[in-house]
N, C-alpha and C positions, 0 to 999 in steps of 0.2 A: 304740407298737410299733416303737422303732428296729430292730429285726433284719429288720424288711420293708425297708429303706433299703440293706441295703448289695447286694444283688442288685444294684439300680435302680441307684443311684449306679455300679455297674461298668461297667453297659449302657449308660447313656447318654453322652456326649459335653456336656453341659450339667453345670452345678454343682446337686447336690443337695441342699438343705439342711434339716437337720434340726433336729426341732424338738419342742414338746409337755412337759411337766414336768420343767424346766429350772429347780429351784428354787435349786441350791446348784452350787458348784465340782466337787463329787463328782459331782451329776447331769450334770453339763456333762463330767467322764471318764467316766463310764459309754457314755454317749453317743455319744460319738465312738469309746470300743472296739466299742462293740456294730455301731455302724451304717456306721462305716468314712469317714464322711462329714467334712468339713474344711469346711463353711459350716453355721453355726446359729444359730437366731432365737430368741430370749427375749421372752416376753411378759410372761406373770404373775409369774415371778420377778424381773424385772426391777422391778416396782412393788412386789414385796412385801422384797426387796431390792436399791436403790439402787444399793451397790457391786458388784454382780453381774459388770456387765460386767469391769469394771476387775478383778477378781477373775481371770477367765477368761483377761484380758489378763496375767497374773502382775504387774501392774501393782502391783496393792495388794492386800498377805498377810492382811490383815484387813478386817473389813466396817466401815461409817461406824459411828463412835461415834453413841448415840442424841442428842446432843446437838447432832449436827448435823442431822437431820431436821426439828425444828422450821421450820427457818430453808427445806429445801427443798420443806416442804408451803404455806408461805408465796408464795413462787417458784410451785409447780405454779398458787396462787391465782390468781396474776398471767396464768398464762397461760391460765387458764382463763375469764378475763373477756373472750374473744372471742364464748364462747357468748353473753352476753346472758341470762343466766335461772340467777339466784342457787338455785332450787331444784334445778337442776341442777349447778350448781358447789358446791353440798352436799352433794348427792349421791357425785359423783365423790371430793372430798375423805374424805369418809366412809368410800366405799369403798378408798382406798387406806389410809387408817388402818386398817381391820382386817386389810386385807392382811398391813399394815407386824406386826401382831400377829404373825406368821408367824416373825419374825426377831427383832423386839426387845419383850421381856415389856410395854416401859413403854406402848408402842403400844398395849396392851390396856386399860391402866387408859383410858388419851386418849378409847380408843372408848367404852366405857363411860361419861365423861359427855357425852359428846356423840350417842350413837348416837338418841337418842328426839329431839333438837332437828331444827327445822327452818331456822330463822335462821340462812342464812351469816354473818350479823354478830353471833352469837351464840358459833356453831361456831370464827368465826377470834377469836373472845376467848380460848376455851381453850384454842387452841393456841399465841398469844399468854401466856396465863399457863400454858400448860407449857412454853415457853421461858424466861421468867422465873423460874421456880424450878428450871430447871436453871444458868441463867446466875448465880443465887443462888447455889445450891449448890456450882459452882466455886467461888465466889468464899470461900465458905467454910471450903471443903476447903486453899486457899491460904491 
């Protein structure tokens, strides 16, 4: 409900920021006409789209090639090995792959063999060999 935001945002003297189904660059103008507001937070689209932010920033006119994502669900791995508890660092993985389905079709196939596995070390295989046959496939294409 951005159109509750731009009253509040008038009245107060503090930064208002808004926020809530911030999927794409469009949501992100809607948003900010509707609610009037100049600070906003991205959650889910942010994980279900990478480039999001940088997007917003006019920084970069297009979203990440999928062939970059491999490489930064790999990375999220890494930092996810603070938890300590591989069923949950499956989990989480998991769940940003379907997210990622949101944006790039190939994310869908990904979840699909992995979505019934339990084995982080099973899970970062296939993402492992869908890096490789995208790394393949360039190499191809060249």
């Amino acid at each position: 409900h951005w159109e509750y935001l731009r009253p509040i945002q008038e009245t107060l003297t503090i930064p208002v920021v808004a926020n809530g189904e911030i999927w794409t660059k469009e949501d992100f103008d809607i948003c900010k006409k509707v609610s009037g507001c100049s600070h906003f937070m991205v959650g889910r689209g942010a994980i279900a789209r990478p480039s999001l932010g940088l997007e917003i920033q006019a920084l970069l006119t297009e979203k990440h090639h999928w062939h970059q994502i491999p490489s930064l669900l790999v990375a999220y791995h890494r930092l996810l090995g603070a938890m300590n508890n591989p069923t949950r660092q499956a989990g989480r993985i998991k769940q940003w792959i379907k997210l990622l389905g949101r944006t790039y079709p190939e994310a869908i196939d990904l979840f699909v063999s992995i979505r019934r596995l339990t084995d982080l070390k099973i899970i970062l295989k296939e993402i492992s060999t869908t890096a490789e046959q995208i790394s393949m496939s360039k190499k191809v294409a060249l």
